[in-house]
N, C-alpha and C positions, 0 to 999 in steps of 0.2 A: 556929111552923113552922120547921126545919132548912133550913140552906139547904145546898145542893149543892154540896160542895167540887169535885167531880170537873172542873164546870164552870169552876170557879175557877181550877184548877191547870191545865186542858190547854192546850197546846200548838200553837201551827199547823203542822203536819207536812206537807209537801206530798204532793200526789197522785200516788201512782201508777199512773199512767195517765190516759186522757180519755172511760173509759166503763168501766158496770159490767165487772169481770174477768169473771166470771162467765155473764151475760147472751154476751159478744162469747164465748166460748169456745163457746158452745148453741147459740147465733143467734138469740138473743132482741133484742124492742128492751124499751125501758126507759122512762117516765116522767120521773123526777126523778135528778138521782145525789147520794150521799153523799161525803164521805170523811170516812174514819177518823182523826183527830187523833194517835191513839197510834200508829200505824204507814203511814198513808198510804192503805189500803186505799179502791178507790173501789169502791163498791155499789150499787146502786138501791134507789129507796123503797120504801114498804108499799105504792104504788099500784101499783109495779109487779108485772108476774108472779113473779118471782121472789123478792123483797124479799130482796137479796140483802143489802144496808147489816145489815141486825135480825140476817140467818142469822149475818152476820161477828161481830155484838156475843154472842152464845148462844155460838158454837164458840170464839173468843178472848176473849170479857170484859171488849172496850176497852170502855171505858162513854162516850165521848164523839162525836159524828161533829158533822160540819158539811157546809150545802148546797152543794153544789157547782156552784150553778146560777149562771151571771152575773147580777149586781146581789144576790146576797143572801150573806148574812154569817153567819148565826143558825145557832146551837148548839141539840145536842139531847143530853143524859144520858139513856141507858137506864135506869141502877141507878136514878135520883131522879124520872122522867120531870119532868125539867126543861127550858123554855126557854130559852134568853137570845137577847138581839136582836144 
């Protein structure tokens, strides 16, 4: 099994912002948020309506986000669908 460099190499980028961009521009609410490692980008999950975190990783290709929820840590790679804790 390959292991997922993407997860290896990234970076903790801080968030821009304190809710999905996207969601607060609509006026949506949101589930879970993400942020983007490669640029800061914060997004909401696949539970949310909009799953705006996945749309940001498709239109720009960062492969890495992290939860951005208080008390958790854990990484997600798109390209490998890999976790880490």
């Amino acid at each position: 099994m390959a292991i997922c460099t993407h997860l290896a190499e990234a970076k903790e980028t801080p968030p821009q912002g304190n809710g999905c961009k996207e969601c607060l521009e609509i006026g949506w609410r949101w589930v879970h948020l993400r942020t983007c490692l490669e640029c800061g980008h914060v997004g909401c999950c696949d539970s949310s309506r909009g799953k705006h975190a996945t749309a940001h990783f498709h239109e720009e290709k960062h492969p890495v986000v992290q939860s951005a929820e208080p008390g958790e840590s854990w990484k997600w790679c798109y390209v490998d669908e890999a976790l880490a804790p």
